[in-house]
SEVOMAR-979752 format. One line per field, with one value per residue (C-alpha): residue number from 1; residue in one letter; y, z negated, x. Coordinates in steps of 0.25 Angstrom, whole numbers. Each point is the difference from the previous one (the first is absolute). Layout:
BEGIN
k (NUM / ...)
r (A / ...)
Y (Y / ...)
Z (Z / ...)
X (X / ...)
This chain:
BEGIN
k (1 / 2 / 3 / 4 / 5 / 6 / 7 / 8 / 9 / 10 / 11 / 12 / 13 / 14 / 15 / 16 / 17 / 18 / 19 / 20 / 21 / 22 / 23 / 24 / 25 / 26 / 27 / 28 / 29 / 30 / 31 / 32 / 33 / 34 / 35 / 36 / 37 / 38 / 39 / 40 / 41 / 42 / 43 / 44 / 45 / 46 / 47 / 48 / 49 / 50 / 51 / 52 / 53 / 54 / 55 / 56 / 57 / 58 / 59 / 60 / 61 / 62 / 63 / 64 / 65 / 66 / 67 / 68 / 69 / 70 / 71 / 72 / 73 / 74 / 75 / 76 / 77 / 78 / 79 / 80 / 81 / 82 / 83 / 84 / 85 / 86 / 87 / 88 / 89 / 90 / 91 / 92 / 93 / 94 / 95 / 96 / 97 / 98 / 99 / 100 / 101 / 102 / 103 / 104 / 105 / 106 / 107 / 108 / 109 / 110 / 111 / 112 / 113 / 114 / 115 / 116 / 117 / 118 / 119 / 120 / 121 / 122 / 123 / 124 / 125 / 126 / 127 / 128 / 129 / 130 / 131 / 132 / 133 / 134 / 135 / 136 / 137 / 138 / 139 / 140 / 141 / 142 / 143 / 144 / 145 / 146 / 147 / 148 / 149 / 150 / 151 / 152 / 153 / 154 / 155 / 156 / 157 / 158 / 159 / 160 / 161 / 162 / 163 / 164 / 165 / 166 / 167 / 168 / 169 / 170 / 171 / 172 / 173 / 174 / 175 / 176 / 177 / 178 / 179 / 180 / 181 / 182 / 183 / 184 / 185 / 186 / 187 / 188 / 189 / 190 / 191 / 192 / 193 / 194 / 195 / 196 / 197 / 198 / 199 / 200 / 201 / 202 / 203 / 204 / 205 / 206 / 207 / 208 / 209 / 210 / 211 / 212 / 213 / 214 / 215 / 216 / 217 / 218 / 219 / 220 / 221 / 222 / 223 / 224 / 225 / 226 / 227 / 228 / 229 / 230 / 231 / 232 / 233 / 234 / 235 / 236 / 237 / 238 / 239 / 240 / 241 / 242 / 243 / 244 / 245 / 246 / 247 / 248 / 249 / 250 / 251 / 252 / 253 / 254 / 255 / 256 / 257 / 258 / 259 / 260 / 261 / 262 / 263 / 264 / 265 / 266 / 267 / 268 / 269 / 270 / 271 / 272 / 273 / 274 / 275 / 276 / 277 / 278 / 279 / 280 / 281 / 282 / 283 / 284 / 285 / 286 / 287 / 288 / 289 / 290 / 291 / 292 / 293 / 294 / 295 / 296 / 297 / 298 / 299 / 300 / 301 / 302 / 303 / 304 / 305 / 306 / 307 / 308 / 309 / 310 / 311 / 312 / 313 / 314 / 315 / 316 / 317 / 318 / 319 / 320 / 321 / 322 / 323 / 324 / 325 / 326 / 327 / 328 / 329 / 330 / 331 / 332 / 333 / 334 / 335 / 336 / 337 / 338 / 339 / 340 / 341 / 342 / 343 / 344 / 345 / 346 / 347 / 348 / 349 / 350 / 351 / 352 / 353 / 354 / 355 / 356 / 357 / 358 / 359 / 360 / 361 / 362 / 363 / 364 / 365 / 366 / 367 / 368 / 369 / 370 / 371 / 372 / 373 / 374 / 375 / 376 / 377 / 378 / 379 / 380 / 381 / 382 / 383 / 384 / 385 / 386 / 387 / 388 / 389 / 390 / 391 / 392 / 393 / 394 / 395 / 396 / 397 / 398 / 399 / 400 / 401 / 402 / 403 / 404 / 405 / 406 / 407 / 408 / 409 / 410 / 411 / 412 / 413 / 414 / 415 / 416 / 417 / 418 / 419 / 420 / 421 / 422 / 423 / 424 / 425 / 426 / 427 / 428 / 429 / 430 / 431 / 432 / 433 / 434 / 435 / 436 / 437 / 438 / 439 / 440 / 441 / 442 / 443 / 444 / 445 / 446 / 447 / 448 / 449 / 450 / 451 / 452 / 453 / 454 / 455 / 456 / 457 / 458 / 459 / 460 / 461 / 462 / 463 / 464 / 465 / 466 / 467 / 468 / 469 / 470 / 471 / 472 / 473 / 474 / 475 / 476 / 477 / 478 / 479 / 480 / 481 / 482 / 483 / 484 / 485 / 486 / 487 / 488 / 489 / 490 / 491 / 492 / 493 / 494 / 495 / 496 / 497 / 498 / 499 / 500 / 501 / 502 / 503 / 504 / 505 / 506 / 507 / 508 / 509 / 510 / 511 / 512 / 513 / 514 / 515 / 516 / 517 / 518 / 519 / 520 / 521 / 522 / 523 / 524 / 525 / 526 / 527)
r (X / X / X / X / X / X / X / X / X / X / X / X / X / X / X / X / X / X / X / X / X / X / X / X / X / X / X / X / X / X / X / X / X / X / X / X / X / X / X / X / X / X / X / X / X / X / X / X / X / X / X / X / X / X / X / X / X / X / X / X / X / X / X / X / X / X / X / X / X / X / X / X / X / X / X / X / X / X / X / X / X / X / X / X / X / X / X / X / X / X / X / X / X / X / X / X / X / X / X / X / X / X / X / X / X / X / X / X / X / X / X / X / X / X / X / X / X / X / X / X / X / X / X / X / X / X / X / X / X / X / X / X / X / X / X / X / X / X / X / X / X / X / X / X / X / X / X / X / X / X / X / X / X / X / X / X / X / X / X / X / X / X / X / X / X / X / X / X / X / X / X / X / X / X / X / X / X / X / X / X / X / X / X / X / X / X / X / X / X / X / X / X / X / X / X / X / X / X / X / X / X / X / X / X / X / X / X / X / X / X / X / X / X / X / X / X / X / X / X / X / X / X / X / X / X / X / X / X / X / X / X / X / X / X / X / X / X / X / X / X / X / X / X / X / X / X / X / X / X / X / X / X / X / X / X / X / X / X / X / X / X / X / X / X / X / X / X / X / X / X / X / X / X / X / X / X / X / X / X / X / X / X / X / X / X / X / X / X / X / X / X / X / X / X / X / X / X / X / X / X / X / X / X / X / X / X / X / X / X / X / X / X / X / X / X / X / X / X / X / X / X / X / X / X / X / X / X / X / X / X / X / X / X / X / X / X / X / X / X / X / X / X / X / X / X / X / X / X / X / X / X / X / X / X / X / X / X / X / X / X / X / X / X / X / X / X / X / X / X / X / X / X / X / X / X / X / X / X / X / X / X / X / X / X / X / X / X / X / X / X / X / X / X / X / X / X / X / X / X / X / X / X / X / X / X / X / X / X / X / X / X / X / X / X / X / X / X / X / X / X / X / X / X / X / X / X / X / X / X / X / X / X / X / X / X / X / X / X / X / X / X / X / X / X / X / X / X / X / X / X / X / X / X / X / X / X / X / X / X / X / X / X / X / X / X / X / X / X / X / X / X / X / X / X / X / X / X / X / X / X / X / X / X / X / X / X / X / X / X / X / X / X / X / X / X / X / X / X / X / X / X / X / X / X / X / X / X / X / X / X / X / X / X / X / X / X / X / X / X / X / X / X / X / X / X / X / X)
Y (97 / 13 / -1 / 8 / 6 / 4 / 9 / 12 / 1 / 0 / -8 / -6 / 7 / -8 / 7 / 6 / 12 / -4 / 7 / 5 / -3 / -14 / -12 / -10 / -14 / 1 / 14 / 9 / 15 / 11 / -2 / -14 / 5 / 11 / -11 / -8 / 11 / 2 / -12 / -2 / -15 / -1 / -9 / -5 / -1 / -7 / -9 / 10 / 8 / -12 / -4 / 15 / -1 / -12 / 5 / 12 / -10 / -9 / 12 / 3 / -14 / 0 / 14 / -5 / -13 / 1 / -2 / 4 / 14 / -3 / -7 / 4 / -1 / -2 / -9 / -9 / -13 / 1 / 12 / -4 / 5 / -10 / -1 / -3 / -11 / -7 / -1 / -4 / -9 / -6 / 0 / -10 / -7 / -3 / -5 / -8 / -7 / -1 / -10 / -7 / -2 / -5 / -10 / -8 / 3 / -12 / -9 / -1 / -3 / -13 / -11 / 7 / 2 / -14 / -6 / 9 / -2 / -15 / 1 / -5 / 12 / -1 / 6 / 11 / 2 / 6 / 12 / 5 / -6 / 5 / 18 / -2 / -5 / 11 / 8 / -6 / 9 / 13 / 4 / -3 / 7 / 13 / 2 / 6 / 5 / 9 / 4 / 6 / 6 / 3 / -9 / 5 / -5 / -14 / -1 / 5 / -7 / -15 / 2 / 4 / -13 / -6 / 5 / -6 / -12 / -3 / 1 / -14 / -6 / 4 / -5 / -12 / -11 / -10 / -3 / 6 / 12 / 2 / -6 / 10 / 12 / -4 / 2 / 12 / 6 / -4 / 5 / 13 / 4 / -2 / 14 / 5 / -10 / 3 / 17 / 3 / -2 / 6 / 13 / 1 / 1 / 12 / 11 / -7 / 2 / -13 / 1 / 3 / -9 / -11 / 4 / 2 / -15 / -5 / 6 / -8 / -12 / -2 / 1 / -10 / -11 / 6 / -1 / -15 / -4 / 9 / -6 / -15 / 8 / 9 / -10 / -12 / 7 / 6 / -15 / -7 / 11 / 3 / 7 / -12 / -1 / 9 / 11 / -2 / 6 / 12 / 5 / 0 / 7 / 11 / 1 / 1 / 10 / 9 / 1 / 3 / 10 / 9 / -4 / 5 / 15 / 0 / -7 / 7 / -4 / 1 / -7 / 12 / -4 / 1 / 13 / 8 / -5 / 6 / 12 / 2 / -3 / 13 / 8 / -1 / 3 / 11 / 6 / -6 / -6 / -12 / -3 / -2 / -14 / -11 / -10 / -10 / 5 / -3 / -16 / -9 / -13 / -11 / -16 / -5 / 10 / -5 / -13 / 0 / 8 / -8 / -14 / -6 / 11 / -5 / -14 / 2 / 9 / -12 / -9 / 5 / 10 / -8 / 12 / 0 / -15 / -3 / 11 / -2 / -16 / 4 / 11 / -11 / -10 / 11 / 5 / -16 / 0 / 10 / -8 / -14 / 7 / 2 / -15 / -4 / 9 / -5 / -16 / 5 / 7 / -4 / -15 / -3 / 9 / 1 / 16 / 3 / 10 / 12 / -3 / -9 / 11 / 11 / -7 / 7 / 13 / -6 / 2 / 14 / 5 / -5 / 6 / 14 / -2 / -4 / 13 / 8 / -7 / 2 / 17 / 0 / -6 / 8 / 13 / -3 / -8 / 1 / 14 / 2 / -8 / 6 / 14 / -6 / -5 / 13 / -3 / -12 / -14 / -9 / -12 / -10 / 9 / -6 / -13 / 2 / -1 / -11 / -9 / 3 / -5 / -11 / -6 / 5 / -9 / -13 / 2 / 2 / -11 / -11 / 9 / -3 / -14 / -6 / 7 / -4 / -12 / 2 / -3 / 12 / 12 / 9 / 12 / -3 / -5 / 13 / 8 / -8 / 8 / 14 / -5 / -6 / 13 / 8 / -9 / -1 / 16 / 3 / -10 / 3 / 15 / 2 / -10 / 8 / 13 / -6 / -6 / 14 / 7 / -11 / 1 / 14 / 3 / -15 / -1 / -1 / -14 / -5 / 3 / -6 / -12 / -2 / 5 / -12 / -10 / 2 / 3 / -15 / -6 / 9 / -7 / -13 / -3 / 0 / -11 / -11 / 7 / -9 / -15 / 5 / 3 / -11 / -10 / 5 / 7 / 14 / -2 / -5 / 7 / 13 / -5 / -4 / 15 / 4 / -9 / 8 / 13 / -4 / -4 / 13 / 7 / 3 / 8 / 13 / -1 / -5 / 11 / 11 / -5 / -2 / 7 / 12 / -10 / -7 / 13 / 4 / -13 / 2 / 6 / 6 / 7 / 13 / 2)
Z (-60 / 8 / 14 / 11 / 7 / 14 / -2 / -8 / 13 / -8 / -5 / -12 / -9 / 7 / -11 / -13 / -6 / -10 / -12 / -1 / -16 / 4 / 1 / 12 / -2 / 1 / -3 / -13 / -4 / -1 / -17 / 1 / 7 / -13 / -10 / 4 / 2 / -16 / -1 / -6 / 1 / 11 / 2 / 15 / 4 / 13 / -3 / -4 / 14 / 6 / -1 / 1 / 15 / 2 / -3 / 10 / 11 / -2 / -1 / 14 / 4 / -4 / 7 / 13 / 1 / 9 / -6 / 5 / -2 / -11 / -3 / 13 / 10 / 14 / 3 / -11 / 7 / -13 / 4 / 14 / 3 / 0 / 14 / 2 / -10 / 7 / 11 / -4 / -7 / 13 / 8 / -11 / -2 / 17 / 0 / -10 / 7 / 12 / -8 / -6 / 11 / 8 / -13 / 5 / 12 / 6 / -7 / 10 / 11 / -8 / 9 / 13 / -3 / -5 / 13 / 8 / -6 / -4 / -14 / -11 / -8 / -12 / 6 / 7 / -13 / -2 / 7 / -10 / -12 / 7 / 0 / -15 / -5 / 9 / -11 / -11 / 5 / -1 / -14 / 2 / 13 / 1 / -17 / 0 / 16 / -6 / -14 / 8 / 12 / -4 / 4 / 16 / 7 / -5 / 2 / 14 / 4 / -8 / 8 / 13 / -1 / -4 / 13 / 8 / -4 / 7 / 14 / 0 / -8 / 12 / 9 / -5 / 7 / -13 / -12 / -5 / 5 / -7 / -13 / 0 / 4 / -11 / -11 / 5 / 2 / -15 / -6 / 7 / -1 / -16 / 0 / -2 / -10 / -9 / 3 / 2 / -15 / -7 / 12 / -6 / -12 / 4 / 2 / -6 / -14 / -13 / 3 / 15 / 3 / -1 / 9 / 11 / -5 / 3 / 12 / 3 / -8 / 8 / 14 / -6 / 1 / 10 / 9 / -2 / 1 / 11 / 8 / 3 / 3 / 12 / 3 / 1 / 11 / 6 / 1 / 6 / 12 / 12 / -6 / -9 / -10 / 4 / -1 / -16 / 1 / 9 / -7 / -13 / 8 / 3 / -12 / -6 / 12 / -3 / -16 / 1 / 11 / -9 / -13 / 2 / 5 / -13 / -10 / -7 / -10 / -14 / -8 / -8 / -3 / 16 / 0 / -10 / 7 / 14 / -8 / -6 / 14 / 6 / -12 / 1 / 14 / -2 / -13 / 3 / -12 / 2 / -16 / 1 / -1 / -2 / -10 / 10 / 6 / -11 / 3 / 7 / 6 / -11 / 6 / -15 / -5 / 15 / -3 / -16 / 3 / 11 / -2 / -13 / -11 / 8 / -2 / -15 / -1 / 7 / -10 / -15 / 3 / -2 / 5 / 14 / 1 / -2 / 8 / 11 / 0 / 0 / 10 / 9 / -1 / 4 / 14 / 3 / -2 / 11 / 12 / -5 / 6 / 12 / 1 / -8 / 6 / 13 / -5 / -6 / 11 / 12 / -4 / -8 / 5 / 16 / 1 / 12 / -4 / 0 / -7 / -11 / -5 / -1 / -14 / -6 / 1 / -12 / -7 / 7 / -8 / -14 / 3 / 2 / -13 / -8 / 4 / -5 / -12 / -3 / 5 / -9 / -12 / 3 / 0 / -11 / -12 / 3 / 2 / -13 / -6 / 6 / -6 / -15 / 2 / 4 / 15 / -2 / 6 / -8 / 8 / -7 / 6 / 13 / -3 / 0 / 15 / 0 / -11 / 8 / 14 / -8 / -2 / 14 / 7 / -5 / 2 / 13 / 2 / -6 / 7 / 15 / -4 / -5 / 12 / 11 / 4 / 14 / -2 / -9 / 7 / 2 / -5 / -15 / 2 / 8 / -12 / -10 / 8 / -7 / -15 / 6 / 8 / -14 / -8 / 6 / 4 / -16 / -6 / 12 / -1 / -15 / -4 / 9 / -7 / -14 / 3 / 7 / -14 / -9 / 4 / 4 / 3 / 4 / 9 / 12 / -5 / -4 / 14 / 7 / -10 / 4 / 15 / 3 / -8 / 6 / 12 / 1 / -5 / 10 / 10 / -5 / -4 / 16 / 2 / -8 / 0 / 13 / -7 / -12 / 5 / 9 / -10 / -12 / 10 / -2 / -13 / -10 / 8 / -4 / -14 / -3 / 3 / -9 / -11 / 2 / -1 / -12 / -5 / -1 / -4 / -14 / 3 / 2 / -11 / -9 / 6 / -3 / -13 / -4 / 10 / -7 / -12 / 11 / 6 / -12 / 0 / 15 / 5 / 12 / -4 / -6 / -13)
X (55 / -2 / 2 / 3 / -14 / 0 / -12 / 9 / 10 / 11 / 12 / 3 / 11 / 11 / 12 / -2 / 6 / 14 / 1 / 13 / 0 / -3 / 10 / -2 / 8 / 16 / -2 / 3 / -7 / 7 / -3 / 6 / 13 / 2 / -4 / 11 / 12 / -4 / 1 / -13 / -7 / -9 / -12 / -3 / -15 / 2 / -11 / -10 / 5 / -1 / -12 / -5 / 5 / -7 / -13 / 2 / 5 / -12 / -10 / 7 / -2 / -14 / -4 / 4 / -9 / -11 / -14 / -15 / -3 / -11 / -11 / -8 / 11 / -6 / 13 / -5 / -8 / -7 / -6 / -3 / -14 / -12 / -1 / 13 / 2 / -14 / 6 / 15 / -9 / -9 / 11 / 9 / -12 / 0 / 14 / -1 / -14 / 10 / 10 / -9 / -9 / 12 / 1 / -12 / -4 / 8 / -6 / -12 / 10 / 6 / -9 / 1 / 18 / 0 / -5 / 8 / 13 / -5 / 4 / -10 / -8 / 9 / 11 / -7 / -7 / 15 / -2 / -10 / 9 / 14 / -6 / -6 / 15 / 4 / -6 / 8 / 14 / -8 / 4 / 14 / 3 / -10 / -2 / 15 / 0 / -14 / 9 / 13 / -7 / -15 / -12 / -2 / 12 / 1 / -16 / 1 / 10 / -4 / -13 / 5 / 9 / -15 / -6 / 13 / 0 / -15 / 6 / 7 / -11 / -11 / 11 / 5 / 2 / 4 / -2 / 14 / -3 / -12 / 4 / 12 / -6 / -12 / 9 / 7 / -12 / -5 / 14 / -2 / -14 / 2 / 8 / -15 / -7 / 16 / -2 / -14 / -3 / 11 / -2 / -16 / 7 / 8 / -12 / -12 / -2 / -1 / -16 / -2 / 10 / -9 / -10 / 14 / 3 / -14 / 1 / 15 / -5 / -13 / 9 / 10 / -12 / -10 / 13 / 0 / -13 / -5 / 12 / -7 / -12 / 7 / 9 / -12 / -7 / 12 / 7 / -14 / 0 / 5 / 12 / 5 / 8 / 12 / -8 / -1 / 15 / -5 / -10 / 6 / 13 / -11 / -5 / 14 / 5 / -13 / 1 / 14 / 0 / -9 / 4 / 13 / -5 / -10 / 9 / 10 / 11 / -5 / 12 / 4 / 15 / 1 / -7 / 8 / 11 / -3 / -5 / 14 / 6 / -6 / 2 / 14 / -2 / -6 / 8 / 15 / -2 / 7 / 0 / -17 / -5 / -12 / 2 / 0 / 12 / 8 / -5 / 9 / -4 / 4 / -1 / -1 / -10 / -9 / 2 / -2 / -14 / -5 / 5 / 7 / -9 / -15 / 2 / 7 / -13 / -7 / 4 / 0 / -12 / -13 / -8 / 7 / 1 / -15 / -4 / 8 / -3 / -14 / 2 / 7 / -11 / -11 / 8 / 5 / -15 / -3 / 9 / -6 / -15 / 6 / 1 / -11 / -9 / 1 / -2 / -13 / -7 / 6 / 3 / -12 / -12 / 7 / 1 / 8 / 13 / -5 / -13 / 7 / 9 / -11 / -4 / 14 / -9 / -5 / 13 / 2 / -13 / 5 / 13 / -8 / -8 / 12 / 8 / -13 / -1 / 16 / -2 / -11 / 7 / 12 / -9 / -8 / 4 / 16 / 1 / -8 / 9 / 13 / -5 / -3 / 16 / 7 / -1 / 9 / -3 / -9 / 5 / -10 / -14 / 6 / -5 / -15 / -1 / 9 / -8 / -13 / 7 / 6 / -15 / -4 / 10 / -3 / -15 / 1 / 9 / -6 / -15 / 10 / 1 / -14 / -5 / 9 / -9 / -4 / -15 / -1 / -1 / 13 / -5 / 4 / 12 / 4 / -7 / 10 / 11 / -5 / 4 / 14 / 3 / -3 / 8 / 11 / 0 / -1 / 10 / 9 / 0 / -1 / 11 / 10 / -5 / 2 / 15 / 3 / -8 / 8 / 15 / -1 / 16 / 2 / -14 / 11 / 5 / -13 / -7 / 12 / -2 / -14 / 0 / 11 / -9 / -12 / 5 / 6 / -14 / -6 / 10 / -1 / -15 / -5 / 9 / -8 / -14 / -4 / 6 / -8 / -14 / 0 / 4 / -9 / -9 / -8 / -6 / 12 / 11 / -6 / -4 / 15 / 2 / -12 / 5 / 15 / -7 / -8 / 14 / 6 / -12 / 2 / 14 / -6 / -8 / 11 / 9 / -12 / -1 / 15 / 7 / 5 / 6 / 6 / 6 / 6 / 9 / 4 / 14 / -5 / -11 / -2 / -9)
């Protein structure tokens, strides 16, 4: 399809020349006029005409679609300098730590809003579970906002809601309130974690985009866990427990503000269609268009992609349903800690609030080791691999990380558990955090990169199925975490999660052996 390229200054041809010997439809030559006053048979081409009138009507057609002009177009995000996609980077990577900060950082404050709304622990523990449910509506709401009006205004304005929704929470004077106002928050601030990753997408190549999703990944969990840690000293001091809200407003307020100035559009359909808006501007060309203009918003096509095909896929795809499952259990994982953590250094060893959640820098360091060892994977092996395959996606290479952080993980559980005694010394049991941090980074990370790598086309409906899944255990798992570790204590309550790690250990290797076979049989996924 040649398109039209605002660098030549000119129109396309808008009207082609007629030949005069040529017959358009309902018409007859000059020849066919004679043949008949002679009386002579005559044999009507209208299809051949046809159809030869149609092929200069859809050259015309295609001449006037709007297109980057060339492989090195400055307009194209893919050909955003390297500074600039750094610092999109950076700044996306912020907003993100923002939200999931906000996702934990309550949870320190559970005891102190207990007592003051006099409500048990249980159902304050809500304000933790209530914001990561929150997250569950991100792909249905902002995934087809991003699609029809590009990837900055729903992100801007989810996360501006995000920042919003902190002023009653600091301000609250019931339960209600806060409760409300959780979720809300939660609901909106997933415009980032259902955007951010497809907008990385748009400028970063197959190959640096995984260092650009390390870099979002490692923010997806350094957010929770550095959250108890601020919020455990921010809640014992002078400014209480209020202030948890403030200072993630701030934080929010500051990201944005220069976020928005740095960040620019990058969803290309978007792009070309403002381009073709100020050509026809310019030209009075009123015929040029983008491809996305010709797109209207369908309802069944919206809802076929982002609720009834993700849980079909859901169901008879057994790469996405293992996956996701196992996905689900890792992040349900990361909100049980935030109870569990507490139980084991505060409760058992007597660590005052702040102190007791400084051992989740422990998880923080694994999580930094785990987004190295998946940049250097992806830099490395993958990209050798990618090249040997034509520069197509070799989805299965994606499980390497992943099979390494699926033994990682149970390690350090079950390294958490047996040392947990308060007799021993706390520094192994803070150690143990480092192989939890990089297991759950690599098998979190790298299983998204080999649904989106799988499904291709259909990645949409197969994030949305595993955002709402693990999003609900992520919501869920908090709110039996303190039943169970003081029922079956430290020790066998993390052990019970070792054993489920251990359980679901063998899929990566099963999909890194048979996974291609199994792809072949799929309906969703490209071979």
């Amino acid at each position: 399809m040649q398109s039209y390229n605002s660098s030549e200054g000119t129109l396309p041809p808008m009207t082609s020349k007629r030949n005069s010997e040529e017959a358009m439809p309902g018409e007859t030559s000059s020849n066919s006029e004679r043949d008949i006053e002679k009386g002579d048979p005559v044999v009507p081409e209208n299809n051949e005409v046809n159809q030869g009138v149609e092929d200069k009507r859809q050259t015309k057609e295609e001449d006037n679609v709007v297109g980057w002009d060339g492989p090195d177009d400055p307009q194209n995000p893919q050909n955003w300098s390297r500074p600039k996609k750094f610092a999109t980077t950076i700044f996306y990577a912020g907003m993100t730590f923002c939200i999931t900060f906000a996702s934990s950082v309550f949870s320190t404050a559970t005891e102190v809003t207990s007592a003051k709304f006099h409500v048990s622990t249980e159902v304050m523990t809500l304000g933790t579970g209530l914001f990561v449910l929150g997250f569950a509506v991100g792909p249905i709401i902002w995934g087809p906002l991003s699609e029809l009006y590009g990837r900055k205004p729903p992100l801007f304005f989810g996360f501006t809601c995000f920042a919003i929704f902190q002023i009653p929470v600091a301000v609250a004077q019931n339960v209600e309130t806060i409760m409300i106002c959780r979720f809300l928050g939660g609901m909106f601030g997933s415009a980032p974690l259902a955007i951010i990753g497809g907008a990385l997408a748009d400028f970063w190549g197959p190959v640096d985009r995984g260092f650009a999703l390390g870099l979002f990944a490692g923010a997806t969990f350094i957010g929770p866990v550095a959250g108890p840690i601020m919020g455990g000293f921010i809640t014992m001091s002078y400014l209480g427990w209020r202030w948890t809200a403030w200072i993630t407003l701030i934080m929010a307020a500051f990201f944005e503000t220069l976020a928005f100035f740095i960040c620019d559009e990058s969803y290309t359909p978007v792009l070309l269609s403002r381009k073709a808006a100020k050509i026809r501007f310019e030209t009075r060309n009123w015929a040029l268009h983008a491809p996305h203009d010709e797109r209207q918003v369908d309802m069944h096509e919206i809802l076929n992609k982002y609720l009834y095909r993700p849980f079909l896929m859901l169901a008879l795809e057994p790469i996405l349903t293992l996956i996701t499952i196992y996905m689900a259990l890792i992040y349900g994982m990361i909100y049980l800690f935030f109870e569990a953590y507490p139980i084991a250094f505060q409760e058992q060893r007597g660590w005052n609030l702040g102190v007791g959640a400084l051992p989740f820098l422990g998880i923080t360091i694994g999580v930094i080791l785990g987004v190295s060892i998946v940049i250097w994977s992806t830099k490395g092996r993958y990209r050798r691999k990618m090249e040997a395959n034509g520069g197509r996606p070799v989805p299965e290479e994606r499980l390497i990380p992943m099979i390494v952080g699926a033994f990682l993980l149970p390690i350090g559980l079950f390294w958490f558990a047996w040392t947990s005694n308060p007799h021993i010394t706390w520094v192994p049991q803070v150690i143990a955090g480092i192989p939890i941090g990089a297991g759950i980074l690599m098998i979190f990370l790298q299983g998204l990169s080999y649904i989106i790598d799988v499904y291709l086309m259909y990645a949409n409906s197969a994030i949305a199925a595993n955002s709402l899944l693990r999003s609900m255990a992520g919501g869920g798992f908090p709110m039996f975490a303190a039943q169970m570790y003081d029922n079956l204590g430290v020790p066998w309550a993390t052990s019970l999660l070792g054993f489920l790690t251990v359980a679901f250990l063998p899929v990566p290797i099963l999909f890194f052996i048979y996974g291609k076979r199994i792809r072949q049989l799929s309906r969703f996924a490209p071979t």
